[in-house]
C-alpha positions in Angstrom: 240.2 182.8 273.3 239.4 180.8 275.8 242.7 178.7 277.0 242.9 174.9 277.3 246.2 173.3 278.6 247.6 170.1 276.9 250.9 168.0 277.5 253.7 168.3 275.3 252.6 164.6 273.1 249.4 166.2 272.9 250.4 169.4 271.5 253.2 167.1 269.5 250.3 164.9 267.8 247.6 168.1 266.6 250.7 169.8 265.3 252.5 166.9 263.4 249.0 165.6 262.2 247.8 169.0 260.6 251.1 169.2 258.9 250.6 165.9 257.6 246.8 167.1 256.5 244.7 165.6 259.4 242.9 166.4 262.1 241.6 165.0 265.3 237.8 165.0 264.2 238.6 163.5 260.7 238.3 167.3 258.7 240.6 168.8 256.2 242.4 171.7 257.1 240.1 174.5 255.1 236.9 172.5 256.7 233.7 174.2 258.6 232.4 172.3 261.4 228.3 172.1 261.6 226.7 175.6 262.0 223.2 175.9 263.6 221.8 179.5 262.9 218.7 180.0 264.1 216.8 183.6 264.1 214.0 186.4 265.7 215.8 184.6 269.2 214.5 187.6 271.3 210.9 189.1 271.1 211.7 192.5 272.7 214.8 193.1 270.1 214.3 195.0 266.7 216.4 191.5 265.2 218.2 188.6 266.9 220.2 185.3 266.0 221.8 182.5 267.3 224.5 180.8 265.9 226.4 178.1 267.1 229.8 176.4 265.4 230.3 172.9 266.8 228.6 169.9 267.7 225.9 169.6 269.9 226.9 170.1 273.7 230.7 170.9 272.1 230.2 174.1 269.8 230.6 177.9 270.6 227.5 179.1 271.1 226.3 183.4 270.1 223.3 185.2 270.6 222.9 188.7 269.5 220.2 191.0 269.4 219.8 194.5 267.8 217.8 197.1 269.6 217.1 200.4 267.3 217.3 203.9 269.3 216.6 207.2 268.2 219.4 209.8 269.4 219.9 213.6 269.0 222.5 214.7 266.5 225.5 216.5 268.8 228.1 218.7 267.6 231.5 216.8 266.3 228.9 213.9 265.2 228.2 213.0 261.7 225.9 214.9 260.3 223.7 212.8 257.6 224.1 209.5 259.1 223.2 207.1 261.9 225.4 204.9 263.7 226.1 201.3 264.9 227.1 200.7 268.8 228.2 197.2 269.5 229.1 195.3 272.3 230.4 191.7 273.1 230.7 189.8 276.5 231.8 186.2 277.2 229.5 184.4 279.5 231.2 183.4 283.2 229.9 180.0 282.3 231.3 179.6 278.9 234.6 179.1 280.0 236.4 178.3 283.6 238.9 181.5 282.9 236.1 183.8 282.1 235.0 183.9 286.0 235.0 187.3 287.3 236.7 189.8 285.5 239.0 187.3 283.0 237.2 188.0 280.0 237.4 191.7 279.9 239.9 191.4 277.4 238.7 188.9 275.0 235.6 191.3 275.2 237.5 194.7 274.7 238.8 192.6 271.4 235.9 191.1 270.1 233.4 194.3 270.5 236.6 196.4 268.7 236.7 193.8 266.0 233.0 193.8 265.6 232.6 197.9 265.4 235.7 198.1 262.9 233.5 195.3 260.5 230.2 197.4 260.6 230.6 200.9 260.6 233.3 201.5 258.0 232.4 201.6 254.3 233.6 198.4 254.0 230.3 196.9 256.4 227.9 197.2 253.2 225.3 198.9 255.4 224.0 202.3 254.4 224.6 204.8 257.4 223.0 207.6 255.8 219.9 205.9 255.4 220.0 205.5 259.4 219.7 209.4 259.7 216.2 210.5 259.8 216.6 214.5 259.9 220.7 215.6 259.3 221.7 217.8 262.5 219.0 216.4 264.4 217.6 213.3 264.9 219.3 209.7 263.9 219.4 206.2 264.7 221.1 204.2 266.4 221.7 200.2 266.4 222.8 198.7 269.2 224.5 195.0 268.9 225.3 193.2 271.8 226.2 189.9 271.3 226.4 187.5 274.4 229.1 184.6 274.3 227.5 181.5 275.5 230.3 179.0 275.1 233.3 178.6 273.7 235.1 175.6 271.8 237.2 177.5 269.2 236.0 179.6 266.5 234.9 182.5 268.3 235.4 185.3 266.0 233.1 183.7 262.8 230.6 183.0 265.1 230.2 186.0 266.8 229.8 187.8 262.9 227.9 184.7 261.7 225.3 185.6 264.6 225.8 189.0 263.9 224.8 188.9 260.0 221.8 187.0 260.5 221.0 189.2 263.4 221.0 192.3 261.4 219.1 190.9 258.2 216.6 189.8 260.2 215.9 193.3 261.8 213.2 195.9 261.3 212.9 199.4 262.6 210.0 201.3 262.9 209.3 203.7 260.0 209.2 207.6 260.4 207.6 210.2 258.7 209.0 213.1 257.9 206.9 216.6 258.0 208.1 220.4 257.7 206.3 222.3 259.6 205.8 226.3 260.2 206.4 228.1 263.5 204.6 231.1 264.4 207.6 233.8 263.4 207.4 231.8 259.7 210.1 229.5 260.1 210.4 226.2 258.6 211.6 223.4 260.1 211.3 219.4 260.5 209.9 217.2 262.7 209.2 213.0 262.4 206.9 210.9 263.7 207.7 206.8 265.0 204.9 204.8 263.6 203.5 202.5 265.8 202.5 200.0 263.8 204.5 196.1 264.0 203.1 195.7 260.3 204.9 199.1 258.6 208.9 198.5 259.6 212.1 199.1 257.3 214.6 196.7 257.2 218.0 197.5 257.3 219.3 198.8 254.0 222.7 197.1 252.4 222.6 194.5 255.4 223.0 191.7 252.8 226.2 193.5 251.9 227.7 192.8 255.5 231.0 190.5 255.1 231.8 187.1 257.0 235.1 185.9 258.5 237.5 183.5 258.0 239.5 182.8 260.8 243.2 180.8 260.0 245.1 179.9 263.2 248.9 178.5 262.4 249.8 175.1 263.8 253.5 174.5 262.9 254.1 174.7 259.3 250.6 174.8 257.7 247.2 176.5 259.3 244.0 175.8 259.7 240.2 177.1 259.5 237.5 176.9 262.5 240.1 175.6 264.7 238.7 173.7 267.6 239.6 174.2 271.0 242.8 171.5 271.2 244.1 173.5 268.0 243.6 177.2 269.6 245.8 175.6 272.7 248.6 175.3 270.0 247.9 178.2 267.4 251.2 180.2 266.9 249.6 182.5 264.9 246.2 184.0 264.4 244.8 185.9 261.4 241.3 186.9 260.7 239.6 188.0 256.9 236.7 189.9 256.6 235.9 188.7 252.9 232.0 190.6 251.6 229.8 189.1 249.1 232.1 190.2 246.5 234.8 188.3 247.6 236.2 191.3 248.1 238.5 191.6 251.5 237.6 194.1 253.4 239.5 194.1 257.0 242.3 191.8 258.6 243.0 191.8 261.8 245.9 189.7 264.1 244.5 188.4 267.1 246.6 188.2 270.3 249.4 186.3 269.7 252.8 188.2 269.4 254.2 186.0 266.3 253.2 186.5 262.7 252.4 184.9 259.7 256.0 184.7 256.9 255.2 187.3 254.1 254.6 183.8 251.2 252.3 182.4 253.9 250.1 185.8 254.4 249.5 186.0 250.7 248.0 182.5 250.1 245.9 183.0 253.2 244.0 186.3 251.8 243.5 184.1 248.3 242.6 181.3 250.0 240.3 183.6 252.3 238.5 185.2 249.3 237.6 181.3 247.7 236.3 179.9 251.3 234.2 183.2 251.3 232.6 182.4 248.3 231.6 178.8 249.7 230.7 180.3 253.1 228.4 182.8 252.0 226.4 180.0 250.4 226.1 177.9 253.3 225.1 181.2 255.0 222.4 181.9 252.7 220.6 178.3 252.8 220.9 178.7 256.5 219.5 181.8 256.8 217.0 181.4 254.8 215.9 178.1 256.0 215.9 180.0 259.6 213.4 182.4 258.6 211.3 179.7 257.2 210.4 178.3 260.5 207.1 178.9 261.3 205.7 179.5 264.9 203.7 175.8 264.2 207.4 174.5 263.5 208.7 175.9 266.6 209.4 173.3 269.9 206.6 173.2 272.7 209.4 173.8 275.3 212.3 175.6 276.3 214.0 172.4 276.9 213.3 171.2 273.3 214.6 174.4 271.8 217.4 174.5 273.6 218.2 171.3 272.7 219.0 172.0 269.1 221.9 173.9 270.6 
């Protein structure tokens, strides 16, 4: 994560305050900053979002887009299903040590953390329903997610953008036709219709989990750490919780020391009861995102930007 360097009282005060139960913007421990989610960001992409965690001029800041490709089946490759190809990469300008080829790490990270979320059984989304003829033809979405800024809580919003990225996309619909060759033989063939109006959405997308992110700061830890509390995180666990409540990855971030056994397990129930909370801000976000209509929308770039 992007690195910020304090002086020992100021490490001293963020660490003895969230021990004591505060913290320097006045939130409890388990608290969400604001989230702005705004979506259909990019008019050439199948879906897009924008999601930023933070206070205006002081949040991180996502954008993703999903492009939908169709690809020939090769041998070794699943057979009945599509796939999902992400890829995240940290702005230069979103942090000072991103310049050049500093964040090639963070983005090796993030991209494997992303890919592990959404194409294993646990992602929700229905992989077989990307295939369009087995051993032949299937598709494939591609998510690349750019990092605009950083200031703490990378990881939720890069899958907070993510989700609302992928229920907002549409593919193009195909049909299907078997058709005879001239020695008799059967086989298939699909057609991509061209038409804006007759899409499919992605199937099981609202099945796609969220994260909780809980960085340790001496003896207690924290949610949506800001960037002062990443600077003194000792540990660094993220929960991939689905609508279910149900968790479905974990994954240690970076840092070499772990969380004590009696601290791990409160975390993963504390994980599954944020998610549950989470998941409803998501939805009235979401939803309120999709609402917008092109009359609501700001008359200039400036304007719309602004929001962010």
């Amino acid at each position: 994560m992007a690195s910020l360097t304090l002086s020992p009282a100021e490490q001293d005060y963020i660490t003895r305050g969230i021990e004591k139960g505060f913290r320097g913007d006045g939130r409890a421990g388990l608290d969400r900053r604001e989230v702005t989610l705004r979506t259909n960001m990019i008019s050439q992409a199948n879906g897009s979002a924008r999601c930023r965690t933070g206070y205006l001029g002081i949040g991180t800041d996502v954008l993703v887009g999903i492009k939908a490709e169709v690809c020939s089946w090769k041998p070794g490759e699943p057979e009945d299903k599509g796939t999902i190809v992400c890829n995240v990469e940290c702005s230069p300008s979103a942090a000072q040590e991103f310049e050049g080829r500093g964040a090639e790490e963070l983005n090796v990270e993030l991209t494997q953390l992303l890919d592990r979320i959404l194409n294993g059984p646990q992602s929700g989304i229905d992989l077989a329903k990307l295939c369009i003829i087995p051993k032949q033809d299937y598709w494939v979405l591609h998510v690349d997610a750019l990092v605009l800024d950083v200031k703490g809580s990378i990881i939720d919003t890069l899958v907070w953008a993510t989700r609302a990225a992928l229920l907002s996309s549409k593919r193009p619909k195909v049909v299907v036709e078997s058709i005879k060759d001239e020695d008799g033989n059967v086989h298939s063939e699909f057609d991509v219709v061209d038409d804006a109006e007759d899409q499919v959405a992605l199937e099981g997308a609202e099945n796609l989990p969220l994260t909780v992110t809980f960085n340790q700061i001496g003896k207690r830890y924290v949610v949506d750490a800001s960037e002062q509390e990443e600077a003194v995180t000792q540990a660094r666990l993220t929960v991939a919780v689905s609508p279910q409540t149900e968790i479905c990855a974990v994954q240690k971030s970076g840092l070499m020391r772990g969380f004590p056994p009696s601290l791990l397990s409160e975390i993963l129930q504390t994980a599954r009861r944020i998610a549950r909370e989470e998941f409803s801000r998501f939805n009235d976000l979401f939803t309120a995102a999709n609402s917008t209509s092109a009359a609501d929308e700001p008359s200039t770039g400036s304007t719309f930007l602004g929001t962010f």
